[in-house]
N, C-alpha and C positions, 0 to 999 in steps of 0.2 A: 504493500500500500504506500501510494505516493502521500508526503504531507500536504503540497501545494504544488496547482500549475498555474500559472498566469498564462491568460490564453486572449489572442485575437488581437495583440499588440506589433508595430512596429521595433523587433528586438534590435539590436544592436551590436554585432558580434566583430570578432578581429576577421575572419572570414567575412565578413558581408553583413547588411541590413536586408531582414524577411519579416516575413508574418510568421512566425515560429511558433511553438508551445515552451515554452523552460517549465522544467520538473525540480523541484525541490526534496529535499527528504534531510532532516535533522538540520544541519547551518549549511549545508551545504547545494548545490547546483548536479542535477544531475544526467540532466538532459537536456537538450536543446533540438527540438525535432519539427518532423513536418506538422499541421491542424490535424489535429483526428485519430494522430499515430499512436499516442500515449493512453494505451486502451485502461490500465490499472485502475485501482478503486484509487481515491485521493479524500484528503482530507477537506480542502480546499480548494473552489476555484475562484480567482481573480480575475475580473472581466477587464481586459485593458484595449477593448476596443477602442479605439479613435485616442490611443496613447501613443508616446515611444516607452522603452523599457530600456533604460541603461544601467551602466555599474554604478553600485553608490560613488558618490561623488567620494575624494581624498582632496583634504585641504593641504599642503606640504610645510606649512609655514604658519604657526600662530603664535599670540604669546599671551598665554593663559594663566592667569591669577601670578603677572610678572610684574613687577617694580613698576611704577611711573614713573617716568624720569623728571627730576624736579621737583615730585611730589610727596618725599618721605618716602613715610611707610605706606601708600598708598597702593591698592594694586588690582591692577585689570580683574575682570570677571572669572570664575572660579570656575572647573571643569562643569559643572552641574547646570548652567546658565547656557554656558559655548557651549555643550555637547550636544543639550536641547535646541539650541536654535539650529543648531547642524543640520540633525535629522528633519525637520521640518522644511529646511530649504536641501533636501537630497544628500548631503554630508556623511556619511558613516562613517569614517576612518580621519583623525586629527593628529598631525605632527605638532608639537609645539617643543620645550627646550628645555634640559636639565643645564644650567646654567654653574659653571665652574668658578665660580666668585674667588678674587685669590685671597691665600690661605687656606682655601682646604682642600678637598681632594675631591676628584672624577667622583669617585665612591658617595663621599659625604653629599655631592651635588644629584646624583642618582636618587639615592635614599629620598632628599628634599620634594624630589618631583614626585616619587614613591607614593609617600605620605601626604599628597595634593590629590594624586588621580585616582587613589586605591580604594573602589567603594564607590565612587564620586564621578560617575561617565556613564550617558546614556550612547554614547559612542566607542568605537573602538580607539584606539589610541597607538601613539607610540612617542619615544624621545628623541630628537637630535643632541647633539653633546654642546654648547659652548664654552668657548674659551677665550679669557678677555685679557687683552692689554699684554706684556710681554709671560708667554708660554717658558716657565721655568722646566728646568731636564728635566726633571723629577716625574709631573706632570706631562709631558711626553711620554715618559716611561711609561706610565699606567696605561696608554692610549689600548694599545694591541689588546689586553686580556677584553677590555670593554669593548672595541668593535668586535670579537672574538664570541661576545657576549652576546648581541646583537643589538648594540650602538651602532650603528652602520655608519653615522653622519655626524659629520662636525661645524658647527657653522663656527666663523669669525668675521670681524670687522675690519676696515681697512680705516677707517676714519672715530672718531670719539665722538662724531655727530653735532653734539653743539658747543658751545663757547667753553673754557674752564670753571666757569664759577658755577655753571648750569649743567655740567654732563656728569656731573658723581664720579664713581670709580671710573678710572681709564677703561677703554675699550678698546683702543686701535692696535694693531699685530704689525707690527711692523714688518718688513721686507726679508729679514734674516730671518725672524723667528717664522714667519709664513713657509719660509724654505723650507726649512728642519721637519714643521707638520705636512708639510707638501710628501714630501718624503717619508713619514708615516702613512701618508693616506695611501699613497700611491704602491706602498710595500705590502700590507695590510687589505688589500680591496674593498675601504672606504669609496663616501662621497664626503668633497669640499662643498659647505656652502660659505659664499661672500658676501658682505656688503659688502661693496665696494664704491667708495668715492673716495678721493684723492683730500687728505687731510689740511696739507696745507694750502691749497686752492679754499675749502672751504673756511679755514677760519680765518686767512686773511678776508675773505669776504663779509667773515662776521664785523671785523675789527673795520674794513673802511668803509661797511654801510651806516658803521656807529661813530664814524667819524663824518660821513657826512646826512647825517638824522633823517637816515631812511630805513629806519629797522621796523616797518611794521610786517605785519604776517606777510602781505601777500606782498614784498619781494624776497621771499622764501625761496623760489628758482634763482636769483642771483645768489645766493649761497649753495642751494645742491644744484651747482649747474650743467649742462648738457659735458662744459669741457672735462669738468671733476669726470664726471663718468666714463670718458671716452679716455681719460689718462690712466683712469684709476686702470680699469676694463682690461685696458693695454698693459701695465707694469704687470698686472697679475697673473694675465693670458701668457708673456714672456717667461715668470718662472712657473709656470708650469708646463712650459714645453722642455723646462730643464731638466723637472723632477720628473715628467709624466704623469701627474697626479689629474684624474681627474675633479674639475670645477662645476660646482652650479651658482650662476649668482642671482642671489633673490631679486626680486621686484625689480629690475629693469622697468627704466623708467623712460630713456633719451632714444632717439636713433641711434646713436652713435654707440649705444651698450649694444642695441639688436645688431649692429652691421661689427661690431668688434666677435658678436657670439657665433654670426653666420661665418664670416673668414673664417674662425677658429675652427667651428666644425669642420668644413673646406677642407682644409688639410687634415680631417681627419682626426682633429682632437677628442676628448672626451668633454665635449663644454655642452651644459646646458644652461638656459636663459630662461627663466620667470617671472610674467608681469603681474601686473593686479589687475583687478577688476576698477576701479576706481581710477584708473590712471588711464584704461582703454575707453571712459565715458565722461572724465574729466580734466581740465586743462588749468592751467596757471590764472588765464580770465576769470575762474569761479573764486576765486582768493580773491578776488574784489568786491564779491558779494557783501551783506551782511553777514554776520558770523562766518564768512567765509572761511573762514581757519577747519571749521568742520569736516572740510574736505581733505586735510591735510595729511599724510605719510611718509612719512623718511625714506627716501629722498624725497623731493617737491614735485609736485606736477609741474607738467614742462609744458610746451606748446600745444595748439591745436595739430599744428603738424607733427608732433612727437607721440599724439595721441593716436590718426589715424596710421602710423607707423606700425604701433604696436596692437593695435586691430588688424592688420596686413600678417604681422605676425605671428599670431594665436592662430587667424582662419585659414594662412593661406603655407605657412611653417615660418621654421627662424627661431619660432621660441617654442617650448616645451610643455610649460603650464601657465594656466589661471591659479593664480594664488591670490590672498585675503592679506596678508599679515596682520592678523587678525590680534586686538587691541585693544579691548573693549570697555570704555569707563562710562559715565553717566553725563547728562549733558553738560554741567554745571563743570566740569571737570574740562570737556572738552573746547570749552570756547573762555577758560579761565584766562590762558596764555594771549598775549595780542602783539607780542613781535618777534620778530625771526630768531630769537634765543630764548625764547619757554613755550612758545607754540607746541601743545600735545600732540604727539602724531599718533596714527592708529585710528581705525573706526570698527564699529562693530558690521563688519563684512560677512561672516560666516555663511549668514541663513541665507542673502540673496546672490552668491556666487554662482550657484548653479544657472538659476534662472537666469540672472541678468548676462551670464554667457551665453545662453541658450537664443533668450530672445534679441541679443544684439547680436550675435554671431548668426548663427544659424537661420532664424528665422528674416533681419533685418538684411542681412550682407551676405546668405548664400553658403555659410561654411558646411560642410558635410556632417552628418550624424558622427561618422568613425571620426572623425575630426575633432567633434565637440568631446566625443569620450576621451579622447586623447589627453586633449588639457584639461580635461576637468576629472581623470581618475587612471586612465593606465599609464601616462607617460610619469607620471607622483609614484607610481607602481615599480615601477619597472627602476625607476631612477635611484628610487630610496628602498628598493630591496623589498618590496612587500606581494612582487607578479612572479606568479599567475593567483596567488593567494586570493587576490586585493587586485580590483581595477579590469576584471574582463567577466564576462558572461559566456562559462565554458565549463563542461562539465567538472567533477572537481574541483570547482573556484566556490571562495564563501560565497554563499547565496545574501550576498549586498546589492541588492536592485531596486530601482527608482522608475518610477513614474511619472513622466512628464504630463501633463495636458497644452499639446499647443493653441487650443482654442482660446483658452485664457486670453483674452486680449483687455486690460482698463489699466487705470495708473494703482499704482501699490500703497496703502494706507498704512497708519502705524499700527493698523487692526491684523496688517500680515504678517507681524515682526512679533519674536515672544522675549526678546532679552535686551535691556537698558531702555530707556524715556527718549532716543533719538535714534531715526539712521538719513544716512544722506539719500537715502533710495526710497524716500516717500517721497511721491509721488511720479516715478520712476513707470512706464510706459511697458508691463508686462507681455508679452508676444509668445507667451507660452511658461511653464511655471510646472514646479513638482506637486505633485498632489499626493502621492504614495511611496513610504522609506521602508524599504524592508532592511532587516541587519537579522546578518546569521540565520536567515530561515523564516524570521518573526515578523508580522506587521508592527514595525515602530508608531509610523504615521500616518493616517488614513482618517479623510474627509476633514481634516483639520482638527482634527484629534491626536493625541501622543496615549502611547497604547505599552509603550516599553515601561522598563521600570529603572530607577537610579541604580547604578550598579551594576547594571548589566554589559559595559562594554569592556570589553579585554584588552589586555596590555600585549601590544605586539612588537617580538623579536624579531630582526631584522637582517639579514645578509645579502650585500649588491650580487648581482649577476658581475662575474668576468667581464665579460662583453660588453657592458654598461660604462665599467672602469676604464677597457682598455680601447674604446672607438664609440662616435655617437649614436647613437640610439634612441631612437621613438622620434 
């Protein structure tokens, strides 16, 4: 006896988009067949006529119940908030960050995230590793036993982000110490992730927009600027053709990141590039809005032309995924900051990732089904060690599947959203939207209802593919 089929839907497979059946049984996928074939008694059926069926979405990049910068002890939304919006905008699976504060150890930063997500996730999960500011040996050392573990990923900075008085603990990795871990990753079959902007480009821009008293929010892009990213892009892409390590750098934001990421592939590198959502639907002009700040994510929105760049990118290739860096405070939090050195960055992204990919890509500009799943769950799969698990609809694979409705067509109200008092996507021009999350086998979300239970999402261990590390992929 089958537990569940979901029948009558446009599926979405690595093979092709059909009218298929998919068969479930326990958390898992275990068919995927012709209308009519799957004769078994079942438990359930799911009518997804006049739907698409894809993999739950994978977010690659959040930063969950993490420090505000600037703001004390203050700190983003807690797995139980993010996990729930997830599912409800299509989300099953959430990278976020065990963070290596210095003075203590990989371990002790492990532990910390441990004790945040354990219990605490309607979503499945997993960690990236960071590491801030300069990487003492010691802490190298430790690297191997934890990707070994299934840490698979390490993100760092190339920049400390804002001014000194306003960035707290150092962040930036300098050029040597970036080597050294370049060289773990790349030993080890890791993934790098980077910020990457070019440090002293931006804090001289901090220091001469406060010398000639233009520090309000929105000339934010004259500090994270197009050239910071196309230097940064560049120094970083050079030692890694030293070490051979492969690179992913988050949220690209400029041209010049997407055309430094395309060369690099070119030859054949292991690089992959990540935009936001928020970056492909808004530009440096909305920073002039009222509370315009709202809009804002490190690095800064760039142009109108930087934005339909990176919409060329997501639909058509060049970059990898749609990511959130997902950030979540309350609104009062968010529009505290009003110039280019305390502006909060981060918004609560999570829940309209899917959709707003769907109905700006796919639906508005033509991008392909296999396309959309691409950025929005297999290529986050495949990259960060989690495929054929996580990110495909095939037999064998968790049974993480999403339901679109593209008939959905009106603007999005704060009545769509279930976590914090703002997002910048109300009123936002829906073209199609999730309506049903399945995770592991179970209806999480269905008719606008949340049907899972706290607790329920697993902690997932991690190992890159080969082939992932050592040439591009997806």
């Amino acid at each position: 006896m089958l537990d569940m089929i979901i029948r009558g839907g446009q599926v979405v497979t690595p093979w092709g988009v059909g009218d298929w059946d998919v068969a479930v049984q326990g958390e898992k996928i275990v068919a995927v067949a012709a209308p009519g074939t799957l004769t078994e008694e079942v438990g359930r059926v799911i009518n997804a006529t006049g739907k698409v069926v894809v993999p739950g979405g994978i977010e690659p990049h959040a930063h969950i119940y993490a420090p505000v910068m600037g703001q004390g002890n203050l700190r983003t939304a807690p797995p139980e908030q993010v996990s729930r919006a997830a599912l409800f905008g299509g989300t099953t699976t959430i990278l976020d960050f065990a963070i290596q504060h210095p003075g203590i150890t990989i371990e002790q930063a492990i532990q910390e995230r441990t004790g945040v997500w354990q219990g605490q996730s309607y979503a499945d999960y997993a960690h990236h590793l960071m590491l801030l500011g300069e990487i003492p040996a010691n802490i190298l050392a430790q690297l191997p036993e934890h990707i070994q573990d299934g840490f698979a990923s390490v993100k760092i900075f190339t920049t400390n982000i804002r001014p000194p008085s306003m960035a707290g603990e150092p962040r930036m990795v300098r050029m040597g110490h970036l080597h050294d871990l370049m060289e773990q990753i790349q030993r080890h079959g890791a993934m790098l992730l980077v910020h990457s902007e070019d440090d002293d480009m931006v804090q001289h821009m901090y220091r001469k927009l406060a010398d000639q008293e233009q520090t309000q929010w929105w000339n934010m892009h004259l500090v994270h600027s197009n050239e910071s990213e196309d230097v940064s892009f560049r120094r970083v892409l050079r030692v890694a053709e030293w070490t051979g390590s492969p690179v992913y750098f988050v949220h690209v934001s400029a041209r010049e990141g997407l055309t430094a990421v395309g060369e690099a592939r070119a030859k054949g590198m292991p690089v992959y590039g990540e935009t936001l959502h928020n970056y492909c639907c808004f530009s440096a002009d909305n920073y002039k809005e009222e509370n315009g700040m709202k809009y804002h994510t490190y690095p800064s929105l760039k142009s109108e032309a930087d934005r339909l760049a990176l919409w060329d990118g997501i639909a058509k290739g060049g970059l990898s995924t749609m990511a959130t860096d997902e950030y979540c405070t309350s609104w009062a939090v968010k529009i505290a900051g009003k110039t280019v050195s305390d502006v909060t960055g981060g918004h609560n992204g999570i829940e309209a990732r899917m959709g707003v990919t769907y109905s700006e890509g796919v639906s508005r500009r033509g991008m392909s089904l296999q396309r959309f799943v691409d950025v929005t769950s297999a290529n986050a799969a495949k990259i960060m060690g989690l495929y054929p698990r996580k990110g495909v609809i095939a037999p064998g694979s968790d049974a993480d599947i999403v339901l679109i409705d593209p008939s959905i067509r009106r603007p999005l109200t704060m009545r769509d959203f279930h976590i914090t008092d703002y997002s910048i996507w109300e009123g936002f021009q829906a073209a199609g939207w999730p309506v049903t999350t399945i995770l592991r086998g179970q209806v999480a979300v269905e008719n606008g209802q949340l049907h899972s239970r706290l607790g329920r999402g697993q902690f997932l261990r991690r190992k890159v593919d080969p082939e992932v590390a050592r040439r591009p992929v997806g």
